[in-house]
Structures are given as structure tokens and as C-alpha cells.
Rosetta silent file (secondary structure, phi, psi, omega in degrees, C-alpha in Angstrom):
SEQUENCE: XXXXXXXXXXXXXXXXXXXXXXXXXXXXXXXXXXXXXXXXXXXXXXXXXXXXXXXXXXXXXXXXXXXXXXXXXXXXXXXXXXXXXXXXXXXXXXXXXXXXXXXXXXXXXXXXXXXXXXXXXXXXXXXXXXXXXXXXXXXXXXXXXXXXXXXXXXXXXXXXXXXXXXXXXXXXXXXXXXXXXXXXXXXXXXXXXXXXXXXXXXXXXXXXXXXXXXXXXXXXXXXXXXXXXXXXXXXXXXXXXXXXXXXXXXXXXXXXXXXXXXXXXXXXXXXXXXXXXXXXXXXXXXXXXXXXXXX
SCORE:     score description
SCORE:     0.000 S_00000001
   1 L     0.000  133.769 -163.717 -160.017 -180.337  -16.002 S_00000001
   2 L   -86.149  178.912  140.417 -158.320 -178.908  -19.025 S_00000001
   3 L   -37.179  143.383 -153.649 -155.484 -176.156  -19.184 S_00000001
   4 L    44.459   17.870  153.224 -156.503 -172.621  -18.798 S_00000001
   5 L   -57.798  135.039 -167.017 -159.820 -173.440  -16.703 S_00000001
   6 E   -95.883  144.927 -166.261 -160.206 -170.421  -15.432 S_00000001
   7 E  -142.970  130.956  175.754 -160.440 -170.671  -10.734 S_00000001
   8 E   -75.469  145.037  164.444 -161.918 -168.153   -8.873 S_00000001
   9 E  -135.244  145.847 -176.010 -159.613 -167.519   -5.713 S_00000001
  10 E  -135.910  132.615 -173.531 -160.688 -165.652   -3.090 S_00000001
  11 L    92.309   91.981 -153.574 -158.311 -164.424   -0.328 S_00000001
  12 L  -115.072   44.519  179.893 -154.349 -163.448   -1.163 S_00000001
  13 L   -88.137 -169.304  167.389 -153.058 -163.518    2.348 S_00000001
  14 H   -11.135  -79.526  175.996 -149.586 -165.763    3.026 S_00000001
  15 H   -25.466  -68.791 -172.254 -151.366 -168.818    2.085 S_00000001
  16 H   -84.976   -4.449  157.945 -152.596 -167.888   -0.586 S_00000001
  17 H   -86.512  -29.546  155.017 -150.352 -166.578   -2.561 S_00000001
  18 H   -47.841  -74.883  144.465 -148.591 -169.063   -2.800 S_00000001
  19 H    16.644  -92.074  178.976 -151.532 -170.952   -3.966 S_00000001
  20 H   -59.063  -53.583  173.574 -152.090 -168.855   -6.873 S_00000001
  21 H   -35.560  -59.693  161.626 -148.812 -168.771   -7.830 S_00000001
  22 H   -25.556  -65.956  176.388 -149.016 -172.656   -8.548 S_00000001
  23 H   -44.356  -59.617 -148.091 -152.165 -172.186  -10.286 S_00000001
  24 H   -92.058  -14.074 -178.734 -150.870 -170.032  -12.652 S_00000001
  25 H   -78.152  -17.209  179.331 -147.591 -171.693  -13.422 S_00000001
  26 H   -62.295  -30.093  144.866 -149.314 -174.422  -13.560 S_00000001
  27 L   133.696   14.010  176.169 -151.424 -173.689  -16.654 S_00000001
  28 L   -97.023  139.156  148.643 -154.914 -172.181  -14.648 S_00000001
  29 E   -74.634  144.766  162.722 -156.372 -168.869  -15.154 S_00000001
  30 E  -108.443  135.255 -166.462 -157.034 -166.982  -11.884 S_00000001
  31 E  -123.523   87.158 -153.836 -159.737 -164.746  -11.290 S_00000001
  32 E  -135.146  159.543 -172.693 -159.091 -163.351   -7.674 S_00000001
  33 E  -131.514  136.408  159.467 -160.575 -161.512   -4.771 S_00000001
  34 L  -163.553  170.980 -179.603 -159.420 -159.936   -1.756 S_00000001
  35 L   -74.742   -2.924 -158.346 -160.232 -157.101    0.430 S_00000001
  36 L  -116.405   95.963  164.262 -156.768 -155.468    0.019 S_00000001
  37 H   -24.152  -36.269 -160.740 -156.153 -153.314   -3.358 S_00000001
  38 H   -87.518   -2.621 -177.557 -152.334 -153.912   -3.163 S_00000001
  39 H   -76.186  -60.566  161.882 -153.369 -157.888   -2.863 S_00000001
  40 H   -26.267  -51.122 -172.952 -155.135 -157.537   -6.448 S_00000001
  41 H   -52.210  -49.276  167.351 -152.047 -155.494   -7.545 S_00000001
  42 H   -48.380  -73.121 -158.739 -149.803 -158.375   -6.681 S_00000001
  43 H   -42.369  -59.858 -175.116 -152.120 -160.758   -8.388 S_00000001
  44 H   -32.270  -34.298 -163.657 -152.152 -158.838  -11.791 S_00000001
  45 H   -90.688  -18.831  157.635 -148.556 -158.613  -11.667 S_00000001
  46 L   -85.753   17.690 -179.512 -148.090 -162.652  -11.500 S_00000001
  47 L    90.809   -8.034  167.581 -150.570 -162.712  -14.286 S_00000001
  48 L   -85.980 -171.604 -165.373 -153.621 -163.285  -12.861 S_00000001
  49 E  -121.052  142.124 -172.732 -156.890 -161.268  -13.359 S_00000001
  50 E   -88.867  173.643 -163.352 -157.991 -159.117  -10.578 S_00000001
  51 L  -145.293  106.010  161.957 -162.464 -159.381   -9.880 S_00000001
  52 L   -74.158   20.441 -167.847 -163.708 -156.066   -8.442 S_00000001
  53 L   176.788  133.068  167.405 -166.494 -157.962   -7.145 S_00000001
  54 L   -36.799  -50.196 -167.852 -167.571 -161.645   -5.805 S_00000001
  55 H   -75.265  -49.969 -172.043 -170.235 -161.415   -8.615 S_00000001
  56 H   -85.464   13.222 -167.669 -167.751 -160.377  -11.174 S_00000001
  57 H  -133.419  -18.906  166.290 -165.477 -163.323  -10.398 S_00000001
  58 H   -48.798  -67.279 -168.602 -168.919 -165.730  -10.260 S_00000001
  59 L   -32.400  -45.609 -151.418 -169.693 -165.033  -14.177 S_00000001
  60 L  -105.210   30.249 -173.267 -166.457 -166.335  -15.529 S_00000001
  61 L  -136.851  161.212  169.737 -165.387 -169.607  -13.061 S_00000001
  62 L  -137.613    1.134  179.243 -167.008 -173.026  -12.225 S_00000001
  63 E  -148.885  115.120  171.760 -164.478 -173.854   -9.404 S_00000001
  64 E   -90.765  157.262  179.490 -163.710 -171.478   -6.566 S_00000001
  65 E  -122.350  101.958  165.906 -160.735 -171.890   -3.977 S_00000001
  66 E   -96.051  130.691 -174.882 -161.428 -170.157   -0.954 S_00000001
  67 L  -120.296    5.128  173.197 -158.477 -169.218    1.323 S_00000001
  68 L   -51.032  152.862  171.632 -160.307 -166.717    4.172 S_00000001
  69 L   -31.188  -67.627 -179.080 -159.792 -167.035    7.500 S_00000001
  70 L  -137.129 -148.124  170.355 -162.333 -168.662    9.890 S_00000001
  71 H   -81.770  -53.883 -178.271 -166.251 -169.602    8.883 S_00000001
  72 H   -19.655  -56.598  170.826 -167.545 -166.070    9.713 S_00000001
  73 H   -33.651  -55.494 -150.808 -165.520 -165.197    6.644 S_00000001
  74 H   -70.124  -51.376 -176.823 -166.324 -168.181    4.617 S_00000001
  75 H   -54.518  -31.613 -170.421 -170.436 -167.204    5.423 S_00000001
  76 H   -63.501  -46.371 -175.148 -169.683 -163.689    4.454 S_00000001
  77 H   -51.260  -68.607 -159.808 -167.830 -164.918    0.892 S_00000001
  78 H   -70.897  -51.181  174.885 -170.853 -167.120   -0.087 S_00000001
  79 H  -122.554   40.941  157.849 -174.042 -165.415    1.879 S_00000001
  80 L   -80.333  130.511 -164.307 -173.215 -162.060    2.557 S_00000001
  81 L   -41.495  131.699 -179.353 -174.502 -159.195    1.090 S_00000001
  82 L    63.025   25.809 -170.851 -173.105 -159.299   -2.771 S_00000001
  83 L   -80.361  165.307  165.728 -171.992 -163.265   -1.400 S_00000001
  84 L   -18.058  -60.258 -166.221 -171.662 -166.206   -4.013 S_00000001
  85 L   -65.480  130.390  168.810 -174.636 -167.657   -3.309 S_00000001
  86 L    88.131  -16.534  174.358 -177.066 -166.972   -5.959 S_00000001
  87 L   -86.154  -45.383 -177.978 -174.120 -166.011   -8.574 S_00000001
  88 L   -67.825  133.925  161.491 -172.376 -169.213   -9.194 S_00000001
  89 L   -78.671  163.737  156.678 -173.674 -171.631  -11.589 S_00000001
  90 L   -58.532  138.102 -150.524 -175.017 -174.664  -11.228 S_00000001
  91 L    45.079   33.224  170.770 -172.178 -177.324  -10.267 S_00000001
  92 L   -84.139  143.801  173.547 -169.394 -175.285   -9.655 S_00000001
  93 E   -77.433  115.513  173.368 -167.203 -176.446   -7.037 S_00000001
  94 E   -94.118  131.525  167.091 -166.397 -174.164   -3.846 S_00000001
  95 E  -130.918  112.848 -159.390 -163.493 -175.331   -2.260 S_00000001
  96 E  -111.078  105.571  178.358 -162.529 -174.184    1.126 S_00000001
  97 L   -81.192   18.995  169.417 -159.146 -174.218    2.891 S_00000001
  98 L   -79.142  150.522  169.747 -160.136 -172.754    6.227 S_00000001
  99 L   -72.758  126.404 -165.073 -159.733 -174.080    9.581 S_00000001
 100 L  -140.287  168.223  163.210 -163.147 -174.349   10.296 S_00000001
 101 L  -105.957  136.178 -161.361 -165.522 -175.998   12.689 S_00000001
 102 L   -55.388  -21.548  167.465 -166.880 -179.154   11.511 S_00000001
 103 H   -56.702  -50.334 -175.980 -170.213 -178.635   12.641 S_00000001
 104 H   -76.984  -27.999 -156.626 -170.350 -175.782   10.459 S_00000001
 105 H   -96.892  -61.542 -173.644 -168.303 -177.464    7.207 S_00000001
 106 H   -50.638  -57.612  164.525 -171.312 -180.159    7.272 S_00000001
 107 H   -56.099  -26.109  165.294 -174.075 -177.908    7.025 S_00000001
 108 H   -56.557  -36.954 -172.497 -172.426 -175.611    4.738 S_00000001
 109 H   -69.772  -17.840  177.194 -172.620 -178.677    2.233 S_00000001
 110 H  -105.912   -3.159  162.817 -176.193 -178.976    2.495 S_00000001
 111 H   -93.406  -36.529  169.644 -176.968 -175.496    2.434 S_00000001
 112 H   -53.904  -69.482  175.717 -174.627 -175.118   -0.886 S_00000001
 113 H   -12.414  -42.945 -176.189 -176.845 -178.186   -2.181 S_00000001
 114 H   -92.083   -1.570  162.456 -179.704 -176.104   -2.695 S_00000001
 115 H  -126.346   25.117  177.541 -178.236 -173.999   -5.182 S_00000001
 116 L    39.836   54.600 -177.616 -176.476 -176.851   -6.475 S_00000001
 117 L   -99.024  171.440 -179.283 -173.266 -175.865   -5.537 S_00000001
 118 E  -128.211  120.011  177.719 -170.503 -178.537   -4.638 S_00000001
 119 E  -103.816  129.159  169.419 -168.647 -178.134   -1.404 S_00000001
 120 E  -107.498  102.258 -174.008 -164.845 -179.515   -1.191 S_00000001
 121 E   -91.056  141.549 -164.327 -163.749 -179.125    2.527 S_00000001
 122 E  -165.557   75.128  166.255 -159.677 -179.292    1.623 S_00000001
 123 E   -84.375 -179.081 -176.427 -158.188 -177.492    4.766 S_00000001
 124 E  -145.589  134.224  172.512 -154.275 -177.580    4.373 S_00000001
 125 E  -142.936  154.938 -163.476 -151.162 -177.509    6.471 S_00000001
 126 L   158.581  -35.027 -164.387 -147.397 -176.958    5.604 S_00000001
 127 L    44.274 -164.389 -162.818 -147.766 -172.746    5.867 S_00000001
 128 H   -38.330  -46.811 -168.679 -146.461 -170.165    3.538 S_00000001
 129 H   -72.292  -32.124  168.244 -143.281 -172.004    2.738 S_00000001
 130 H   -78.530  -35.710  151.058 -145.295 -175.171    1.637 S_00000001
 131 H   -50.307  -44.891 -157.826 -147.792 -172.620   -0.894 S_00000001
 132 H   -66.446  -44.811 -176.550 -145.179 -171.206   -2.386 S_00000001
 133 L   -65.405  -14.592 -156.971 -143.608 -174.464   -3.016 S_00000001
 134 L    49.202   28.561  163.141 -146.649 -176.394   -3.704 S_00000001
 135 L   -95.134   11.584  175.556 -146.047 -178.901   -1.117 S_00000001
 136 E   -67.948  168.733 -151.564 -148.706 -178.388    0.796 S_00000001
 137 E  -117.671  115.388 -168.310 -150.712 -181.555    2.796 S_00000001
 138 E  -104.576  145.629  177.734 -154.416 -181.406    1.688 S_00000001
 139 E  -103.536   67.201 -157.346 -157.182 -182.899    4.149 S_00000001
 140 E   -84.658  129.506  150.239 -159.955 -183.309    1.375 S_00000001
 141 E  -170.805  158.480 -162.931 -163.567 -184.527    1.891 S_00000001
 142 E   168.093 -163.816  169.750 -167.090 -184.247    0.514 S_00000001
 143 L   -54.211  131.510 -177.906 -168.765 -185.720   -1.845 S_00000001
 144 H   -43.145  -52.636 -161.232 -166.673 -188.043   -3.996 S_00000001
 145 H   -68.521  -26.911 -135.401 -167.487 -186.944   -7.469 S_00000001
 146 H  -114.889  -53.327  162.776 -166.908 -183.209   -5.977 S_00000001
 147 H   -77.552  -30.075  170.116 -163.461 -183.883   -4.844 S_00000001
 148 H   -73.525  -15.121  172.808 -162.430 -185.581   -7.874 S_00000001
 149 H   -75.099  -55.751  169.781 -163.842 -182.400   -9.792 S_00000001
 150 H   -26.810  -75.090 -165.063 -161.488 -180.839   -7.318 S_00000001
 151 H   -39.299  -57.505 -174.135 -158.449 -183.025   -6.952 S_00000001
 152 H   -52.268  -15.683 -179.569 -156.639 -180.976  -10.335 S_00000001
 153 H  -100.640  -44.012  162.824 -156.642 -177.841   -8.555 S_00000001
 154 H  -133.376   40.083  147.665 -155.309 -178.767   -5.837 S_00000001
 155 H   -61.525  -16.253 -149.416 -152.659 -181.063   -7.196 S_00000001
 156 H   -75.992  -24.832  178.648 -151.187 -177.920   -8.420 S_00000001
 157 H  -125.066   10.406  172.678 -150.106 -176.264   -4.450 S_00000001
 158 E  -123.128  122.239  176.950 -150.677 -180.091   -2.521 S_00000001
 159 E   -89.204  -33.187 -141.982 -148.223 -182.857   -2.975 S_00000001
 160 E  -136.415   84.647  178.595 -149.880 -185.119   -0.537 S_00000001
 161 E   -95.154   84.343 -165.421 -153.945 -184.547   -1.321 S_00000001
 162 E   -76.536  143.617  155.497 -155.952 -186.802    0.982 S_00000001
 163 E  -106.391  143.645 -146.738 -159.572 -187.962    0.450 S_00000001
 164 L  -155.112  -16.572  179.606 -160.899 -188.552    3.919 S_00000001
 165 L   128.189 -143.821  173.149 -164.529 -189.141    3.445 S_00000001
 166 L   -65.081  160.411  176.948 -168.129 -187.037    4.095 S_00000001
 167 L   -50.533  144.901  170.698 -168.103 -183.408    4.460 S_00000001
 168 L   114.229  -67.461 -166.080 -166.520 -182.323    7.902 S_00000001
 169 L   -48.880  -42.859  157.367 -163.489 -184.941    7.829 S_00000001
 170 L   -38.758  -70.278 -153.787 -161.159 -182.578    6.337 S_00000001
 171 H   -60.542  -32.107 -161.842 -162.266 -180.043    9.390 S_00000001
 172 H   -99.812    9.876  158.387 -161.910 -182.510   11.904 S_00000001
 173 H   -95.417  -40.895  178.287 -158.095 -183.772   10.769 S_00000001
 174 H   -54.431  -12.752 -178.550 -157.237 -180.064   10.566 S_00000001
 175 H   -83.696  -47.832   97.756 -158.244 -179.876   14.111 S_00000001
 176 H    22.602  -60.958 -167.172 -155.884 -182.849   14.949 S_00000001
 177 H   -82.680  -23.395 -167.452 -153.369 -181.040   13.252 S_00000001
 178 H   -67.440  -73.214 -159.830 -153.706 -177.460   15.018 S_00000001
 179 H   -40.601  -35.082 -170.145 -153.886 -178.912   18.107 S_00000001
 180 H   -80.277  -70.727 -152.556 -150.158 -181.067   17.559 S_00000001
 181 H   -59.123  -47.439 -175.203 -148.889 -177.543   15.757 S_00000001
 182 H   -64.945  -32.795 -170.303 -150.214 -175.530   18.814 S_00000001
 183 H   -56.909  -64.499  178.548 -148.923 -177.855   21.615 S_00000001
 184 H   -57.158  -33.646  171.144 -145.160 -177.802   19.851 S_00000001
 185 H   -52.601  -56.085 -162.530 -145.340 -173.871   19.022 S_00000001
 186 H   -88.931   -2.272  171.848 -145.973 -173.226   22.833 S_00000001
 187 H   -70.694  -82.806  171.856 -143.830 -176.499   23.935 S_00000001
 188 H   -78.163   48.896  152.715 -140.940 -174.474   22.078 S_00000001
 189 H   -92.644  -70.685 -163.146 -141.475 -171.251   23.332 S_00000001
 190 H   -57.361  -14.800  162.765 -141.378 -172.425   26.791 S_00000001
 191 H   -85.364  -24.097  178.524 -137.936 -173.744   26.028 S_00000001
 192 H   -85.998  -35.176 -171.251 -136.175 -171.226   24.177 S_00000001
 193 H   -69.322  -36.522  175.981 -137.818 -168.615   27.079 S_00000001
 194 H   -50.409  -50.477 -174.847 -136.157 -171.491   29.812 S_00000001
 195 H   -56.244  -58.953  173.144 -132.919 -171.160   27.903 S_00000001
 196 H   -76.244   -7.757  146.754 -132.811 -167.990   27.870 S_00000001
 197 H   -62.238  -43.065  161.526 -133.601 -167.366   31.589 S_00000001
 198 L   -79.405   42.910 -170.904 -130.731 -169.599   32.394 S_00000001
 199 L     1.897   55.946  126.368 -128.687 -167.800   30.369 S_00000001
 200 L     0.299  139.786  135.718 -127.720 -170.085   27.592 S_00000001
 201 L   -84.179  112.936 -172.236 -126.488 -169.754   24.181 S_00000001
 202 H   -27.633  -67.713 -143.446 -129.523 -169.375   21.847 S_00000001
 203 H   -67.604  -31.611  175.989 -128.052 -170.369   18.867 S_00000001
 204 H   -55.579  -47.829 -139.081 -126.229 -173.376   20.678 S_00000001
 205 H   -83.823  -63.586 -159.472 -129.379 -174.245   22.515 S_00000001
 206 H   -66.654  -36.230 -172.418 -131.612 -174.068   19.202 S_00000001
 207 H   -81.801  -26.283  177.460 -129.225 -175.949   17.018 S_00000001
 208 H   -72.200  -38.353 -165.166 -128.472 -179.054   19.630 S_00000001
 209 H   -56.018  -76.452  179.544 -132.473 -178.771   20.416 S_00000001
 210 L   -43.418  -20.917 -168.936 -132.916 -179.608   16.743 S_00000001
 211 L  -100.165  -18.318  170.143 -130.465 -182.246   16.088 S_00000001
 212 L  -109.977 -132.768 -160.819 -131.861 -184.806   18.781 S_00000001
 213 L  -100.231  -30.466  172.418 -135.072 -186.539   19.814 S_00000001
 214 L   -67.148  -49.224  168.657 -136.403 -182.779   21.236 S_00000001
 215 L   -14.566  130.196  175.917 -136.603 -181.691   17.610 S_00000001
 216 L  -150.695  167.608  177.137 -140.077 -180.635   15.755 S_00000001
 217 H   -78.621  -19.651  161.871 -140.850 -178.894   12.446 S_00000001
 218 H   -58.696  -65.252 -178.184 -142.174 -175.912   14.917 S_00000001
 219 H   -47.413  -67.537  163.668 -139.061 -175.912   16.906 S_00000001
 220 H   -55.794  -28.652  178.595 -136.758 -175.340   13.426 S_00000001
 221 H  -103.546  -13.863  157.330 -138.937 -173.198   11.821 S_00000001
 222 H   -95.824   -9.115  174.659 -139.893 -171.107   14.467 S_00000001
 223 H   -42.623  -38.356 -161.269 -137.148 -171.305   16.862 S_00000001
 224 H   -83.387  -20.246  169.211 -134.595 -168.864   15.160 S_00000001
 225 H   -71.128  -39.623  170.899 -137.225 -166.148   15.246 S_00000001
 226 H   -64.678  -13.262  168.037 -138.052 -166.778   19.125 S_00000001
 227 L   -94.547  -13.799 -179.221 -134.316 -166.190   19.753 S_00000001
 228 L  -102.580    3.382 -162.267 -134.135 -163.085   17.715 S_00000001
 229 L    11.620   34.465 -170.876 -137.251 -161.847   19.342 S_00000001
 230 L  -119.596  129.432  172.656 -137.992 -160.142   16.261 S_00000001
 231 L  -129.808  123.434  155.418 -141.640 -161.248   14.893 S_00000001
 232 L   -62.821  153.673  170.969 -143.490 -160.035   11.515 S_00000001
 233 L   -63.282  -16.600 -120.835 -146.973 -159.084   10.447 S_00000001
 234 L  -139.085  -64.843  176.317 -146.877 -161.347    7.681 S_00000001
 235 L   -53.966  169.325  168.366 -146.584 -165.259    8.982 S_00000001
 236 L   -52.188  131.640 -173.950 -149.697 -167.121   10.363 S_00000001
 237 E   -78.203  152.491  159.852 -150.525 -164.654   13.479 S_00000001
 238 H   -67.476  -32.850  167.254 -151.022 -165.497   17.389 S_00000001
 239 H   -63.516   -2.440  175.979 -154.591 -164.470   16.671 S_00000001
 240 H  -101.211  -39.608  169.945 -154.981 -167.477   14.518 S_00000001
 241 H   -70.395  -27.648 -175.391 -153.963 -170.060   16.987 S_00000001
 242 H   -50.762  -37.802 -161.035 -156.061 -168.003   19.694 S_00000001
 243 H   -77.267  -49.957 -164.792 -159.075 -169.109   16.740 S_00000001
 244 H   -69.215  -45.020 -179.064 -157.633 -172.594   16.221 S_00000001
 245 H   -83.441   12.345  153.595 -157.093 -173.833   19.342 S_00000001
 246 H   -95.446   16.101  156.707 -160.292 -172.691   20.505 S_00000001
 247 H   -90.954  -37.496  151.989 -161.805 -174.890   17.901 S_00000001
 248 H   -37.690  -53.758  172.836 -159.504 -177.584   19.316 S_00000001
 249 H   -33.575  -61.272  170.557 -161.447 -176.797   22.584 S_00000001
 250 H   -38.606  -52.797 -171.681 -164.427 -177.109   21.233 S_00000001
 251 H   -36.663  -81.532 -153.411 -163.510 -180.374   19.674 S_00000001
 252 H   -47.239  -36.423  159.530 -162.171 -181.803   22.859 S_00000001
 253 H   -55.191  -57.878 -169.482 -165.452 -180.764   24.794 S_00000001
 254 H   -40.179  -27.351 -147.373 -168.056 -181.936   22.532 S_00000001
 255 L  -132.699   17.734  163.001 -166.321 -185.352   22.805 S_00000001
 256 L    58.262   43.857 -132.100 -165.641 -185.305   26.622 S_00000001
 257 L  -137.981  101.998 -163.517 -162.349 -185.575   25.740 S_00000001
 258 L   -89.826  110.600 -136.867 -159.663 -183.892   28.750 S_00000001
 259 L  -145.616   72.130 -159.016 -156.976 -182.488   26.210 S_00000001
 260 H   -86.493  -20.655  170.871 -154.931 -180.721   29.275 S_00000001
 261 H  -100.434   15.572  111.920 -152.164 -179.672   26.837 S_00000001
 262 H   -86.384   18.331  153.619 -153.860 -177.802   24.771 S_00000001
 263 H  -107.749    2.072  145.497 -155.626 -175.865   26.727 S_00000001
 264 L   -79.098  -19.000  162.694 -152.422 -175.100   28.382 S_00000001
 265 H   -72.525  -39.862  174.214 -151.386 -174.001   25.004 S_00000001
 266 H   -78.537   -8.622  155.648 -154.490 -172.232   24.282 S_00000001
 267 H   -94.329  -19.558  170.656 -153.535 -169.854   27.336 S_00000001
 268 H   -61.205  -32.290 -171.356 -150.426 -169.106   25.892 S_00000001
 269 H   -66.673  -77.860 -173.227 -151.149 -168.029   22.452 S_00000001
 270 H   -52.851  -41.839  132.547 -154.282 -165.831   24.338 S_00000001
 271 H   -13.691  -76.647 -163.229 -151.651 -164.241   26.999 S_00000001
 272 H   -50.895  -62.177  172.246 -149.807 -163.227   24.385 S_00000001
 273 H   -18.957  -62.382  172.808 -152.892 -161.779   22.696 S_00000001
 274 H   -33.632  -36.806 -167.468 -153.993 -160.432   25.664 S_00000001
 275 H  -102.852   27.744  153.077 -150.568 -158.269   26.072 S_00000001
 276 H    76.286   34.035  170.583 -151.480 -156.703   22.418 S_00000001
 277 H  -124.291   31.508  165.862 -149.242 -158.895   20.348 S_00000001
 278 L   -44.539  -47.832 -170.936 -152.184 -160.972   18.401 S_00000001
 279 L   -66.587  -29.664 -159.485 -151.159 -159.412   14.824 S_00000001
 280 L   -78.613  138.360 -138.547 -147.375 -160.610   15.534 S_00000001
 281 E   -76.567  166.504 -164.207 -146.444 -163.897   13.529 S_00000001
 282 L   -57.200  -21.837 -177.268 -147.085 -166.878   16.253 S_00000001
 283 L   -52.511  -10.072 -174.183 -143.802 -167.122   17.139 S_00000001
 284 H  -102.826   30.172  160.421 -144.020 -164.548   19.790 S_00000001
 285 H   -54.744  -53.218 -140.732 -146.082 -167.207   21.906 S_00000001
 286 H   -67.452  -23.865  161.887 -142.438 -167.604   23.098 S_00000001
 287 H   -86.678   45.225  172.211 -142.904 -164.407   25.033 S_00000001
 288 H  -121.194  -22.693  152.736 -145.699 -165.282   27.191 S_00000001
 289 H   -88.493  -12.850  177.901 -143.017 -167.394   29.347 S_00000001
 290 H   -81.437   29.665  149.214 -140.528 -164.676   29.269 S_00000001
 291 H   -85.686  -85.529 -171.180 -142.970 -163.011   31.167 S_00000001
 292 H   -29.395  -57.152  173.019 -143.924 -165.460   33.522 S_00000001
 293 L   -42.636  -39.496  175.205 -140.349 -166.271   34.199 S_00000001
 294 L   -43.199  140.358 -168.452 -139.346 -162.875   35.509 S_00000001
 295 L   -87.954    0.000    0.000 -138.312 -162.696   38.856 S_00000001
């Protein structure tokens, strides 16, 4: 893939900006979509070209990056009214970073197939700070020939780019990974809210916490916000783990597979939800034991 191949991107949340950025320092045109005018506005202003339309972002790309949310999304982007599907030429590559369920990531490839589209399931983990950076950890698989069509695109925001096999594998190591990310998110919640019930010092408590054998990349990067109780709009959301780990669930059913701590995880995240903090970055899991804990 040469310099200035032009990549469709679709979806400019956290993630994806970060993304794009790469891409363009990187030497790709971007052609991007999102639902949010001021998300276009950014892109234009790092140089990319904004697409007032799925269709008007088909014509000029042969390899899309999708960065939406869950599948629901992903079906809307491709076969949804004024969707993909039917736009794209033949052999352009869609490539999809969503956490998805695997069930769904297989069939997508054979329904893409029939318009002779190429599906790259390439979910990613690392979050915002790993897009920006282009360090993110890619979970890639499909078709061989498909991913290697890929692989240049997302060298450019993945340091670590995995090939993993058939369609699907990618979904079902991102599942693997949610589940270890949710377990540690709501592991250190439940510790910073113990600390602070016992009246501790946060800062003490978070920095010794970090420095031994308790330590996790959850605990440091979300700890200092769970002690500040102050949480943004902006990071990966408690409504996103409510979605992942109930695809962990799934997982863990399908496969008879009794997974008791994460579905002890999977009430915390939905607790919080429940008490109208879903939008609020994940970190305020940590208040679903300072609840509990009250006397």
C-alpha cells in the first residue's frame, strides 16, 4: 500500500482519533465519517477530509477502518439505510475495531463476500492513550490475503499487530481481554472504595498499591481518578463495559464455562449504570462499592 492511499474512517470518538491522527502523519489520506459535526470539524483541522455521507466516502477509498461501537452500529455502517453495502467496490477491505460478538464477526465475513468485500476483524486494546500514541495491540484475523491488504494501516496506530487466524479470532481474544480489563477495573474500585471507608490516605494507598505485586495497568491508570472522584464524558464509558462484559457472558455461557468473577464485575459496572452514571468514564465503577459500603 503506497503513500497517500486514501482510508475511509468511520467513527471519531476517543479511539479514534487517535487513529486518524497516525494515519495522517503517517502519509494516508483520510476520508472520515461520524455522526457528530464538531467530530468532522476536528478531522478537517488535522488535515483530513470530512464525507457528508457513507456513499460519499465509498467513491474515493478501497480500505475502510471502522471504529463504532458495538455490531448494531457496525450493521447500521455497512447495511443500513444509505450503509456501505452496495457502494464500495469490489475488494476493498472493511476493517473493524469493535468489540463485537464473534458469532456475528463470522457471518459478517460471509455476508461481505457476496459483494466481494474483504472483512479484517482487528479489535484493539491499549485505549485513548495507546491511539494517540500509536501503540495500540491489534487482535487481527480473516482471511490471510485480507489482513495482509490490511496489516499497513494498521501498522500506522498498532505496534504489536497480531494475525490470529479465521474470521471471529480477533472477537474472541478481545473478549479475553475485556473480561481481564473488567475484572481489574472493578477489582480496583473495590479497593480504593475499601481504602477509603477505612479512612486511608488515597494517594498513599494508590501509590504503595502500584509499586507491589497488587499493581495492574487498570489500577495506575484509573486509580488517581477513583480517588478524585471526578469522572469525564470523554474516556471509554461504564456503558461500554455494561456491553463488553455482557459479551464476556455470553462467551462464558455458550461454552459452559462458570466465569464467577466476571459476572461479579458485570454487576458492578451495571449498578453503576443503573444509578444513572453509564455516560461517566468507567472509572466511576469505583462508586458502586462506596455505596454498598455505607453503613
Amino acid at each position: 500500500m503506497t503513500a497517500r492511499k486514501k482510508v475511509g474512517f468511520i467513527g471519531l470518538g476517543a479511539m479514534g482519533r487517535g487513529a486518524v491522527g497516525n494515519l495522517i502523519a503517517k502519509g494516508f489520506d483520510v476520508v472520515g465519517c461520524d455522526v457528530r459535526p464538531e467530530a468532522l470539524e476536528w478531522l478537517q483541522a488535522q488535515g483530513g477530509v470530512p464525507a457528508n455521507s457513507l456513499a460519499e466516502m465509498a467513491g474515493q477509498v478501497s480500505v475502510v477502518v471502522c471504529f463504532v461501537v458495538n455490531s448494531q452500529q457496525t450493521e447500521t455502517v455497512l447495511f443500513g439505510d444509505n450503509g456501505l453495502v452496495g457502494k464500495l467496490a469490489a475488494g476493498t477491505v472493511f476493517i473493524t475495531c469493535s468489540t463485537m460478538d464473534p458469532g456475528y464477526v463470522r457471518a459478517l465475513e460471509g455476508r461481505l463476500a457476496q459483494h466481494s468485500i474483504w472483512l479484517v476483524d482487528a479489535p484493539v486494546t491499549g485505549g485513548a492513550v495507546g491511539a494517540e500514541r500509536g501503540q495500540l495491540t491489534i487482535m487481527g484475523s480473516g482471511k490471510r490475503e485480507a489482513f495482509e491488504l490490511a496489516r499497513p494501516v494498521l501498522e500506522t496506530f498498532g505496534t504489536r499487530v497480531h494475525y490470529l487466524g479465521a474470521a471471529g479470532c480477533g472477537a474472541q481474544m478481545k473478549i479475553l481481554n475485556q473480561l481481564l480489563c473488567g475484572v481489574h477495573l472493578a477489582a480496583a474500585g473495590e479497593a480504593l472504595a475499601l481504602a477509603r471507608r477505612q479512612g486511608l490516605p488515597l494517594d498513599l494507598t494508590l501509590e504503595i498499591l502500584c509499586s507491589g505485586a497488587a499493581g495492574s495497568w487498570m489500577l495506575a491508570d484509573r486509580g488517581p481518578r477513583m480517588i478524585a472522584g471526578k469522572f469525564d464524558d470523554i474516556t471509554s464509558a461504564v456503558d461500554i463495559f455494561v456491553k463488553d462484559m455482557s459479551l464476556v457472558l455470553d462467551a462464558t455461557r455458550e461454552s459452559r464455562f462458570p466465569a464467577a468473577l466476571a459476572h461479579a464485575a458485570y454487576l458492578a459496572f451495571l449498578g453503576t449504570a443503573a444509578r444513572g452514571l453509564g455516560a461517566q468514564d468507567d472509572s466511576a465503577v469505583t462508586t458502586a462499592y462506596e455505596v454498598a459500603t455505607k453503613s
